[in-house]
N, C-alpha and C positions, 0 to 999 in steps of 0.2 A: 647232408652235403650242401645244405643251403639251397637259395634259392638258383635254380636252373636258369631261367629266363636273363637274371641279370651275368651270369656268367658266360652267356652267349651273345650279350651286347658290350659285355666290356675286355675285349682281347688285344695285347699288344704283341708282335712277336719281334723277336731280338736273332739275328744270324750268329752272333757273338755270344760267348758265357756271357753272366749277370753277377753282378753282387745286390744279396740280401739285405736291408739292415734292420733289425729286430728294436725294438724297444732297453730290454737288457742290457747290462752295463759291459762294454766292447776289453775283452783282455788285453793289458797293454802289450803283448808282445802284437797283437794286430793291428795296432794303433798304425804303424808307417806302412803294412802292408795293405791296410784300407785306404788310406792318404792318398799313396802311389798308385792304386789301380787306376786304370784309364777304360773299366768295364763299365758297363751300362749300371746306375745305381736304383735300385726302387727299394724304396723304403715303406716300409708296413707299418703306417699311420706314427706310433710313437717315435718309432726309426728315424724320424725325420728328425728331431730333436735333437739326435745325436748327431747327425749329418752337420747339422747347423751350429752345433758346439764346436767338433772339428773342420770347420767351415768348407762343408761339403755341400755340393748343387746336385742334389737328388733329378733322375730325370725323369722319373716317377716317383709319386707316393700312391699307395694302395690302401684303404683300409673304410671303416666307417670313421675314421674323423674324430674319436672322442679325445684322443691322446695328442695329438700334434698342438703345440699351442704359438706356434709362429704364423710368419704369413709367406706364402707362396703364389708364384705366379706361373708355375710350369706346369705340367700335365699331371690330373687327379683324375684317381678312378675311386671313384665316393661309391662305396658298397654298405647300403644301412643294415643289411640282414644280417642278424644275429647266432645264426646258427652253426657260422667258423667263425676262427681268429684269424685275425688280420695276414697273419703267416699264411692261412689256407687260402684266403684271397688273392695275397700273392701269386699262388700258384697257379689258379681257375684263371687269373685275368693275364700271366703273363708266359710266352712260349721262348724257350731259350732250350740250346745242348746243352746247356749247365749252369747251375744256380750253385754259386756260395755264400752260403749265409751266417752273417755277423749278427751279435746282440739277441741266439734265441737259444743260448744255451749260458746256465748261470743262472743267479738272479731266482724270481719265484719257481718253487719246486711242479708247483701245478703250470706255470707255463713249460717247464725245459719237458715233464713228461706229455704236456699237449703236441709240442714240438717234436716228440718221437713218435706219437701216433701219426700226427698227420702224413708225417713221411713212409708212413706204410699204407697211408690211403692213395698214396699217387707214385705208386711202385712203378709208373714207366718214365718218371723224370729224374733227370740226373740232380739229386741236390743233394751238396755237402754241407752243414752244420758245423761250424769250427767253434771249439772250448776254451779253456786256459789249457788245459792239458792234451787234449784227446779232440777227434774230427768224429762223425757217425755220419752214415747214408743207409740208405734202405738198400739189402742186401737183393741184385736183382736174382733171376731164375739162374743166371750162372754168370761169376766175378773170378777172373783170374788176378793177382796181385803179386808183382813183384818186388818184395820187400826182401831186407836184410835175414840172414838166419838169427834167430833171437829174438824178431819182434814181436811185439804181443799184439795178437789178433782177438777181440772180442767178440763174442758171438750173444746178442741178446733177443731173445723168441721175444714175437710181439703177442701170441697164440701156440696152439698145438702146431709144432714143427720139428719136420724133418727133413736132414740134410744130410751128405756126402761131400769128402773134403778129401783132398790131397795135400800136403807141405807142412801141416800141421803133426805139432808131438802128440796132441791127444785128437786122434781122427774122431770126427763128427758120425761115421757109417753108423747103423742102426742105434742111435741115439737118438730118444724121444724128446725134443725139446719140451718146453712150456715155461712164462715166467711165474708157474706159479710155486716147480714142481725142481725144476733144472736149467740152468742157462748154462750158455758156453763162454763165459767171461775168462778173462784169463789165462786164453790158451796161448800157442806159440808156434811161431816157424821157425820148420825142424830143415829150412831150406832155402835157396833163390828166389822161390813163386809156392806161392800159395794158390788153388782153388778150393772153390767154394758150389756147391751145385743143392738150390733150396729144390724142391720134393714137392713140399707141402708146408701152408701154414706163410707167415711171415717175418721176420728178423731183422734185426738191426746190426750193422757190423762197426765197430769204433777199434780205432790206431790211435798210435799216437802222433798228435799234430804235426811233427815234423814230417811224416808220409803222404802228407798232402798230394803232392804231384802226383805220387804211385795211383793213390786212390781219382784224381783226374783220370789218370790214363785208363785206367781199369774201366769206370764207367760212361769212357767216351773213346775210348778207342786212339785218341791224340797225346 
């Protein structure tokens, strides 16, 4: 988890959601809704690069610093320890009800699956990951979701996991998760509202990005 010491000297907190920006190449359909946001921007070291292409004023960058290669005069929080990514920095050094993050999905296959682990190491923050296709968050202890009947609700075990579902065509009840063995990708609601209630073990749940909002409300209550 890195180094402790420096994750207790470098904290910001935000009363407001946040947006991410990852390194990754930004799906154009996000292009205006990143533009337009007026949320608090931190960018994770190479994130800043893009911010600067779409002439964005980051109001934080976080990271160790190898990737960003412009110059900046706003608030940095320089983390040289090597034992997360910059993404996981993000997280340790900033407090917000909700993180959505651009540029950490796509792009190299060993960053998008780092970017799914870390989010099941910090299962009590709100952060949404937006794709070209599809959104993911870490599935908390219990997600009610009110989506369309027909949506496709995915369900991906980070570990041995078990869970109990309501709204869904194919119920999760005594279903032994594991990615190694069985996931719950590709399932559906069979309804208004979906629940979700994890057990044991950890998960990932992905919609499709138009569900955004639902998936805010779901893991923030707003």
């Amino acid at each position: 988890m890195g180094n402790n010491d420096q994750k207790h000297r470098h904290t910001v907190e935000y009363k407001a959601p946040v947006v991410l920006l990852g390194g990754a190449e930004v799906p154009s359909r996000h292009l205006r809704p990143l533009v337009d946001s007026n949320a608090p921007l931190i960018c994770a070291d190479g994130g800043a690069n893009t911010a600067v292409e779409f002439r964005l004023k980051p109001d934080l960058i976080v990271g160790d610093m190898d990737s960003f290669s412009g110059a900046f005069d706003g608030q940095v929080i320089h983390l040289s320890e090597q034992d997360t990514t910059d993404f996981e920095k993000c997280l340790y050094s900033v407090k917000a009800p909700l993180y959505l993050g651009y540029g950490f999905l796509g792009g190299r296959v060993d960053h998008e699956l780092t970017a799914l682990s870390v989010l099941v190491r910090y299962p009590e923050r709100a952060v949404i990951l937006l794709g070209d296709q599809d959104i993911c968050f870490c599935c908390p202890k219990e997600l009610v979701l009110d989506v369309p009947k027909g949506t496709r609700v995915s369900i991906f075990p980070m570990s041995d996991t078990k869970m109990r579902s309501t709204g869904l065509k194919w119920p999760l009840d005594d279903v032994a998760l594991s990615p190694i063995t069985r996931s719950g990708t590709s399932n559906m609601a069979s309804g208004p509202t979906v629940s979700l209630y994890l057990d044991e073990g950890d998960a990932i749940v992905m919609l499709p990005v138009k569900h955004l909002e639902a998936a805010k409300r779901a893991l923030t209550g707003r």
